[in-house]
PDB file as gemmi writes it, atoms N, CA and C in Angstrom:
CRYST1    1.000    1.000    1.000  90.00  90.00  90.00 P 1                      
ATOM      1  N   UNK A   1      15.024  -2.150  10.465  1.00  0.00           N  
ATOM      2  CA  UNK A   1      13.830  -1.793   9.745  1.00  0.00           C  
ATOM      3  C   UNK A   1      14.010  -2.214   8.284  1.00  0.00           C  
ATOM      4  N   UNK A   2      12.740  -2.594   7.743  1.00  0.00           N  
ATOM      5  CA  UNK A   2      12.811  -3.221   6.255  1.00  0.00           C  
ATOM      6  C   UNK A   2      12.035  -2.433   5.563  1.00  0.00           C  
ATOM      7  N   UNK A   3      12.198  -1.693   4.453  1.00  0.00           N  
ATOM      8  CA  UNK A   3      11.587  -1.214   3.443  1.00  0.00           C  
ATOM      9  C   UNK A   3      11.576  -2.132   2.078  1.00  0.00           C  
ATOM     10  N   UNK A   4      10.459  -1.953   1.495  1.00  0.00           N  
ATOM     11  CA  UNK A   4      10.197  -2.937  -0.013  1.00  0.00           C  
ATOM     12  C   UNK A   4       9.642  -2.406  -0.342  1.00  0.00           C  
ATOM     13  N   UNK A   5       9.529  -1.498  -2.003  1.00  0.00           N  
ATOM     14  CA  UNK A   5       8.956  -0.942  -2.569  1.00  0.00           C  
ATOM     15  C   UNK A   5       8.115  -1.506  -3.662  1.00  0.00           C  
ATOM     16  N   UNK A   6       6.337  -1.695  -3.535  1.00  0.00           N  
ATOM     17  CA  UNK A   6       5.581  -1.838  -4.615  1.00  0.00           C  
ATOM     18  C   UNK A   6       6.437  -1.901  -5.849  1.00  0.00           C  
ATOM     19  N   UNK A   7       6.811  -3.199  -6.824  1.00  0.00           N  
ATOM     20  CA  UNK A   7       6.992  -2.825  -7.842  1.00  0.00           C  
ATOM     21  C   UNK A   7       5.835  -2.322  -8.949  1.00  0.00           C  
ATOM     22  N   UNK A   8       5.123  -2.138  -8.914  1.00  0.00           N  
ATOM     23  CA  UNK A   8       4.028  -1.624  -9.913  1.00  0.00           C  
ATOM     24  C   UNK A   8       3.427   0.176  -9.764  1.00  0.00           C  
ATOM     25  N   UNK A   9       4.737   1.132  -8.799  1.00  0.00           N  
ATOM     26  CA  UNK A   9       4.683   2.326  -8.666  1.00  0.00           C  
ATOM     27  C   UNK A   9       4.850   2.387  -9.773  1.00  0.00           C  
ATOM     28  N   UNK A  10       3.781   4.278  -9.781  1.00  0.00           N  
ATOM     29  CA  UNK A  10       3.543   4.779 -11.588  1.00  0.00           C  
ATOM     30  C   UNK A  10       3.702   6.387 -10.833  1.00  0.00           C  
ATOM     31  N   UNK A  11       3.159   6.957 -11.307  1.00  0.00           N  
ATOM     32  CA  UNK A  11       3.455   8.281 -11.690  1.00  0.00           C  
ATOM     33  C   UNK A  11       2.357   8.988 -10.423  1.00  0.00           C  
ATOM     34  N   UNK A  12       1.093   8.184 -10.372  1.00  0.00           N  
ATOM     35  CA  UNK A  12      -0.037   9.130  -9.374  1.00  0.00           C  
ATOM     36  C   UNK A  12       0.151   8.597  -8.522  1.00  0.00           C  
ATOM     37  N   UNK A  13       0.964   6.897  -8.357  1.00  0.00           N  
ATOM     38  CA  UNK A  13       0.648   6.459  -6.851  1.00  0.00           C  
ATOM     39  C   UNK A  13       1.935   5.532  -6.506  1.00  0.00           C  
ATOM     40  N   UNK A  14       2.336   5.946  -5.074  1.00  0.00           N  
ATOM     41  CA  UNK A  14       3.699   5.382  -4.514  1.00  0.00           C  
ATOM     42  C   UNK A  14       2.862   4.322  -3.185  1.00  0.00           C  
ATOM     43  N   UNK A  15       3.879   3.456  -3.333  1.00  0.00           N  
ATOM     44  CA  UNK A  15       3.400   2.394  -2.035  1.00  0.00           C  
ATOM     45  C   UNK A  15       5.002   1.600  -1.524  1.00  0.00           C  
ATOM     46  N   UNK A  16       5.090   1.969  -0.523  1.00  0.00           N  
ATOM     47  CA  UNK A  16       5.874   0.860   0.210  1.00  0.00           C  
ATOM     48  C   UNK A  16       5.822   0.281   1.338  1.00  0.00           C  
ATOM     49  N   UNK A  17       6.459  -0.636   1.606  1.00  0.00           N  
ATOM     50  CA  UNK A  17       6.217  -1.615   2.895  1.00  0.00           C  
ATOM     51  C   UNK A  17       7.284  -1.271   4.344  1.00  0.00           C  
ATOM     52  N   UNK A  18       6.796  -0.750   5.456  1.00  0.00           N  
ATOM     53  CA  UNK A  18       7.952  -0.822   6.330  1.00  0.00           C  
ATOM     54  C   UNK A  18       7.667  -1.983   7.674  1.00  0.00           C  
ATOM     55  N   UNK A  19       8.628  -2.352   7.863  1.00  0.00           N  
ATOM     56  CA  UNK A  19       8.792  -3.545   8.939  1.00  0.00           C  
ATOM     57  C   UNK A  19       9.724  -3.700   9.512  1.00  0.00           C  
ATOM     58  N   UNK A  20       8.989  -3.492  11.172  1.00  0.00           N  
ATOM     59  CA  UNK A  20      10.187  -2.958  12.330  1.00  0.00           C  
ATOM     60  C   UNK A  20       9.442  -4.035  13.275  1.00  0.00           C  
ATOM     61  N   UNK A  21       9.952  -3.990  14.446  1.00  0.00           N  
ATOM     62  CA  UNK A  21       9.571  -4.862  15.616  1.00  0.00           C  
ATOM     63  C   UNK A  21       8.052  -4.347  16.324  1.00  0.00           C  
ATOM     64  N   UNK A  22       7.625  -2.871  15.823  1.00  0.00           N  
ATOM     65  CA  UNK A  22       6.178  -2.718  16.344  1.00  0.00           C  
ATOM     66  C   UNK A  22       5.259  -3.353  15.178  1.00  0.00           C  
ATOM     67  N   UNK A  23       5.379  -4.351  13.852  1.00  0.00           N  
ATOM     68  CA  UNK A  23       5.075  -4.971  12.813  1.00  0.00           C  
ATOM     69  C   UNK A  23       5.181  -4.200  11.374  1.00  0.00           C  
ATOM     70  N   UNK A  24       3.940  -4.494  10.288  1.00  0.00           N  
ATOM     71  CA  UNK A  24       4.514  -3.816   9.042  1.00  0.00           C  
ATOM     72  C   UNK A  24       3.725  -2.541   9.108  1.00  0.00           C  
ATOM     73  N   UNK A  25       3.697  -1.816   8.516  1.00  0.00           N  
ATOM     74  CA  UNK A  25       3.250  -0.516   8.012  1.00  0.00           C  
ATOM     75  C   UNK A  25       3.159  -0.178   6.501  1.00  0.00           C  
ATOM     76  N   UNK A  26       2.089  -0.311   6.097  1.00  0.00           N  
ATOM     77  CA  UNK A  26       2.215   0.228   4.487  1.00  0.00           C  
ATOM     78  C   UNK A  26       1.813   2.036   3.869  1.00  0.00           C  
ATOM     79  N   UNK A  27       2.996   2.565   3.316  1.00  0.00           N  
ATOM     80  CA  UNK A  27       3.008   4.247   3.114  1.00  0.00           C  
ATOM     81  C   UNK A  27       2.406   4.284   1.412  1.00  0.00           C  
ATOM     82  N   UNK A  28       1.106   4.755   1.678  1.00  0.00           N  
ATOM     83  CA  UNK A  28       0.588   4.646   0.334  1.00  0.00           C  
ATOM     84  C   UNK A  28       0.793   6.444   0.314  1.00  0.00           C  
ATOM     85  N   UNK A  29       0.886   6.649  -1.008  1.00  0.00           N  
ATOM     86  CA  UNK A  29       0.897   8.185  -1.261  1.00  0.00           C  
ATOM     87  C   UNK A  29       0.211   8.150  -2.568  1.00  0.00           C  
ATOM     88  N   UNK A  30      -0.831   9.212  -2.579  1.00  0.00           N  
ATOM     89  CA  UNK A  30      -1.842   9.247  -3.558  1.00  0.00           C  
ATOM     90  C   UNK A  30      -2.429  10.570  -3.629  1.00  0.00           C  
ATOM     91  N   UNK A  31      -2.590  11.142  -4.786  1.00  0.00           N  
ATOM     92  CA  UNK A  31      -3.645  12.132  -4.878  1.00  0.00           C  
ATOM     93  C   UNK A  31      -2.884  13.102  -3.926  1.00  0.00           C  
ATOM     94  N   UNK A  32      -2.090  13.453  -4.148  1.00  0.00           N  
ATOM     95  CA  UNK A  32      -0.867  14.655  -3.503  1.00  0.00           C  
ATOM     96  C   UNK A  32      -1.103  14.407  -1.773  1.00  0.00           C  
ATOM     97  N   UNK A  33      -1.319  13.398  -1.413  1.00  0.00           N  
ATOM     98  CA  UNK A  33      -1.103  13.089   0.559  1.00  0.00           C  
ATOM     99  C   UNK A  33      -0.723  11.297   0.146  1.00  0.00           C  
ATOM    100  N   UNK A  34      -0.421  11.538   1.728  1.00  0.00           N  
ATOM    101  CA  UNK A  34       0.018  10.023   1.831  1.00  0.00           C  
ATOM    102  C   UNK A  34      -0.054   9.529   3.342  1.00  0.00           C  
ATOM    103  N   UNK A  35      -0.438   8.263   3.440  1.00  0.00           N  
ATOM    104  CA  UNK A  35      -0.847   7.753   4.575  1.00  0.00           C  
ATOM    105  C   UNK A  35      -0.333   6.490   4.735  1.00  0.00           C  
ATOM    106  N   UNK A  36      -0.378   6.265   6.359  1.00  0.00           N  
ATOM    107  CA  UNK A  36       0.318   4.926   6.811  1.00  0.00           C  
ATOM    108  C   UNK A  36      -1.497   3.843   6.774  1.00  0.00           C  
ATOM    109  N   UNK A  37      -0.896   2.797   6.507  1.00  0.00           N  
ATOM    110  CA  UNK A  37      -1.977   2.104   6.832  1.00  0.00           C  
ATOM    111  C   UNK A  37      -1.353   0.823   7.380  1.00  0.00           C  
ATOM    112  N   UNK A  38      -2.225  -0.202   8.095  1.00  0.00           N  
ATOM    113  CA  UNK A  38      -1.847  -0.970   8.783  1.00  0.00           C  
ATOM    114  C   UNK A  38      -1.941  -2.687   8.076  1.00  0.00           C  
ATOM    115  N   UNK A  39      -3.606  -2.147   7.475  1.00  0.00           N  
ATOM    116  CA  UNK A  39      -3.857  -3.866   7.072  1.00  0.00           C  
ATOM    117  C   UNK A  39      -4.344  -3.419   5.559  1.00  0.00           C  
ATOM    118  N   UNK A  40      -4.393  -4.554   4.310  1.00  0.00           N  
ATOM    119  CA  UNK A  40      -4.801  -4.421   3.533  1.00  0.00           C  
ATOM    120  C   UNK A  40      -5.798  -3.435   3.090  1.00  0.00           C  
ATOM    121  N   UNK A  41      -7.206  -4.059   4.074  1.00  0.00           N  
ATOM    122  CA  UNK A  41      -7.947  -3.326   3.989  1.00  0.00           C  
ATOM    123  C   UNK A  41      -8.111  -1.516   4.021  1.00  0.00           C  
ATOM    124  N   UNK A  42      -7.411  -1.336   4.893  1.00  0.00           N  
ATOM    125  CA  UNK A  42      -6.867   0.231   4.974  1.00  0.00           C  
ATOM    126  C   UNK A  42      -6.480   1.010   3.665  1.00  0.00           C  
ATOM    127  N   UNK A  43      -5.764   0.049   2.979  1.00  0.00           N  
ATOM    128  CA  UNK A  43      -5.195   0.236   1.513  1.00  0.00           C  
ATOM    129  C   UNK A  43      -5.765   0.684   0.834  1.00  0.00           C  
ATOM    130  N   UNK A  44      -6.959  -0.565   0.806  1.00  0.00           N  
ATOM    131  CA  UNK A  44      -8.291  -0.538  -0.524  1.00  0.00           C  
ATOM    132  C   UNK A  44      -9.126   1.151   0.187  1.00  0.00           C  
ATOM    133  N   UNK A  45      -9.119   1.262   0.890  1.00  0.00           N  
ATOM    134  CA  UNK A  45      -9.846   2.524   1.069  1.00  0.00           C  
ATOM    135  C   UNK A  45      -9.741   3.545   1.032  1.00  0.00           C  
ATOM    136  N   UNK A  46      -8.086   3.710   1.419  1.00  0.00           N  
ATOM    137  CA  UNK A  46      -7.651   4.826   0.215  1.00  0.00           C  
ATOM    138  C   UNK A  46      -7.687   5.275  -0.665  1.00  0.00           C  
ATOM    139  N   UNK A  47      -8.471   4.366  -1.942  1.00  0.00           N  
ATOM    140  CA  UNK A  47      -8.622   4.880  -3.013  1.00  0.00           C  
ATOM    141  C   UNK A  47      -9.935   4.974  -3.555  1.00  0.00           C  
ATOM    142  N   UNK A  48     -10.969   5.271  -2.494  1.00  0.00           N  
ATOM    143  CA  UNK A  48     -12.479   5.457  -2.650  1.00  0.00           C  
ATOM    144  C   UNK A  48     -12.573   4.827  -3.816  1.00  0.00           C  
ATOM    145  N   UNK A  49     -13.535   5.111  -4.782  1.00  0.00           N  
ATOM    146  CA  UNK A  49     -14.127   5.020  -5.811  1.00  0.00           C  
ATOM    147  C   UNK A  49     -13.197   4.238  -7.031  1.00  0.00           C  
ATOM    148  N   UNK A  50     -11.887   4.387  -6.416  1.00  0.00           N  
ATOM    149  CA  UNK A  50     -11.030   3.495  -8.010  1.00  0.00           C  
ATOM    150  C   UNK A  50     -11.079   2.253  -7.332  1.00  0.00           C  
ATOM    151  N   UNK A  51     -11.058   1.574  -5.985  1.00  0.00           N  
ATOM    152  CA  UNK A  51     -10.756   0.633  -5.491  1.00  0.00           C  
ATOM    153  C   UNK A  51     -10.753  -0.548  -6.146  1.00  0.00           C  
ATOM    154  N   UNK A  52     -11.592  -0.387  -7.125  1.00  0.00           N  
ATOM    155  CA  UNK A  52     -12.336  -1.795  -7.447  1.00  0.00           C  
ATOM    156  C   UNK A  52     -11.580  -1.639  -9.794  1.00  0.00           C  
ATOM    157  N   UNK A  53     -10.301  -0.772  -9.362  1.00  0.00           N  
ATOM    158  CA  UNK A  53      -9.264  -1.163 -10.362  1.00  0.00           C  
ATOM    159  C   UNK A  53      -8.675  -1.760 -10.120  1.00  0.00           C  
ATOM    160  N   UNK A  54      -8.146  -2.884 -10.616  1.00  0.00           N  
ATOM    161  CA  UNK A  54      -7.251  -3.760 -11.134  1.00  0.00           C  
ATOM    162  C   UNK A  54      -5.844  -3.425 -10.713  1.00  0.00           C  
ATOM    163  N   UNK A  55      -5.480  -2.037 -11.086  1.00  0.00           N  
ATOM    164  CA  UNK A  55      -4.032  -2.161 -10.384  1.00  0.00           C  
ATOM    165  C   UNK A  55      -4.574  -1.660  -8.755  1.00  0.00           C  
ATOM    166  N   UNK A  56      -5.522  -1.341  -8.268  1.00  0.00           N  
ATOM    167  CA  UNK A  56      -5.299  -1.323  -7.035  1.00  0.00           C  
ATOM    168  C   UNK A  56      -5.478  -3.003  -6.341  1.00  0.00           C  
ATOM    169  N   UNK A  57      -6.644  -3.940  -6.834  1.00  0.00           N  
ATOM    170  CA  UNK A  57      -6.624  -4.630  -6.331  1.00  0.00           C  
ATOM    171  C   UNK A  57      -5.026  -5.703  -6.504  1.00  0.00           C  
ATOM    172  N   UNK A  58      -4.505  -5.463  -7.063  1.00  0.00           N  
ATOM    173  CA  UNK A  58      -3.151  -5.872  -7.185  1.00  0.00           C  
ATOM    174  C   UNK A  58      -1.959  -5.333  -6.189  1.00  0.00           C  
ATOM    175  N   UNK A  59      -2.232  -4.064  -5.910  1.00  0.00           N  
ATOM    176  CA  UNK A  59      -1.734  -3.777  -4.898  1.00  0.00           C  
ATOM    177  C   UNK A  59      -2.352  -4.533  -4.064  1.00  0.00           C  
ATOM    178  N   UNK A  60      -3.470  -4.212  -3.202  1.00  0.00           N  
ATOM    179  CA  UNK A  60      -3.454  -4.799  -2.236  1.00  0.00           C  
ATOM    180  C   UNK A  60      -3.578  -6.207  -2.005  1.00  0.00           C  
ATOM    181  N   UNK A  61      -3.129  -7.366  -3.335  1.00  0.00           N  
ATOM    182  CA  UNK A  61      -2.608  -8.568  -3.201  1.00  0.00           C  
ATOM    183  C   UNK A  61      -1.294  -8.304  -2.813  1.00  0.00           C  
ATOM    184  N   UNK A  62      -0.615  -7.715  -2.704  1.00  0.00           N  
ATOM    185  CA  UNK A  62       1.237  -7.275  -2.777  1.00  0.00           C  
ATOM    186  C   UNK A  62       0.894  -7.071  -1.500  1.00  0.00           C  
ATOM    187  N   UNK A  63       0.227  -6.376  -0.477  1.00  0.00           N  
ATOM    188  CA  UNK A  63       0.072  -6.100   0.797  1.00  0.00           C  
ATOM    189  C   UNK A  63       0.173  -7.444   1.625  1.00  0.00           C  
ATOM    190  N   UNK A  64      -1.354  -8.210   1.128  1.00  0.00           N  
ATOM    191  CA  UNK A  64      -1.443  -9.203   1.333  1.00  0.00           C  
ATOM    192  C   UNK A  64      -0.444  -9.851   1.948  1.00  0.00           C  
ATOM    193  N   UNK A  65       0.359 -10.442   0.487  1.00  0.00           N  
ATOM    194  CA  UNK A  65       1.705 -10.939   0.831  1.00  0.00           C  
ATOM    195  C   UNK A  65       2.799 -10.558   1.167  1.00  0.00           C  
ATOM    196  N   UNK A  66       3.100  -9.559   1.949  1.00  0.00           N  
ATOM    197  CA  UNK A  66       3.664  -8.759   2.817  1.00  0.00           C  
ATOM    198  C   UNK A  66       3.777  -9.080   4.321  1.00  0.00           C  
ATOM    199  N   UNK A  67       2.448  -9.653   4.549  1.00  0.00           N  
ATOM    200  CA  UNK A  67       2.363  -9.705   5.954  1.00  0.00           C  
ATOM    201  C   UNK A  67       2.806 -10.645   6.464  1.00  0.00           C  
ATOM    202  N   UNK A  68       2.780 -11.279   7.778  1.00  0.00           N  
ATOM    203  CA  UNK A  68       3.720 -12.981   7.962  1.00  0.00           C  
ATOM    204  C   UNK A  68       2.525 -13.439   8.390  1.00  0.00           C  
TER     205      UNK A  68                                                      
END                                                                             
C-alpha cells in the first residue's frame, strides 16, 4: 500500500492518497469529518460552496495526477 500526502495540507484541511491493488483512494478530512473518495470529482464536492477556491481546485489537480 502507498500513501502520499497533499503537500499543500494547512490547518482546516488534510488530504492524502492511498494505493493498493483494489486502486487509489483519496482521505480528505475537512470541517471536523473525513471521507474516502474515489475520483477527483468526489473531492471537489466535498467542499460545497468553497469548491471553486483556488487551493481546492489545486487540490484536486494533485488528485488528478495521482491517478495512472
Amino acid at each position: 500500500m502507498i500513501f502520499k500526502k497533499y503537500p499543500g495540507n494547512g490547518r482546516g484541511t488534510y488530504a492524502e492518497m492511498l494505493k493498493d491493488h483494489n486502486g487509489v483512494v483519496f482521505v480528505i478530512a475537512y470541517k471536523g469529518s473525513a471521507r474516502f473518495c474515489r475520483t477527483p470529482d468526489e473531492v471537489r464536492k466535498v467542499f460545497g460552496v468553497a469548491r471553486n477556491q483556488e487551493s481546492v481546485k489545486d487540490l484536486v489537480a494533485w488528485c488528478k495526477e495521482c491517478l495512472p
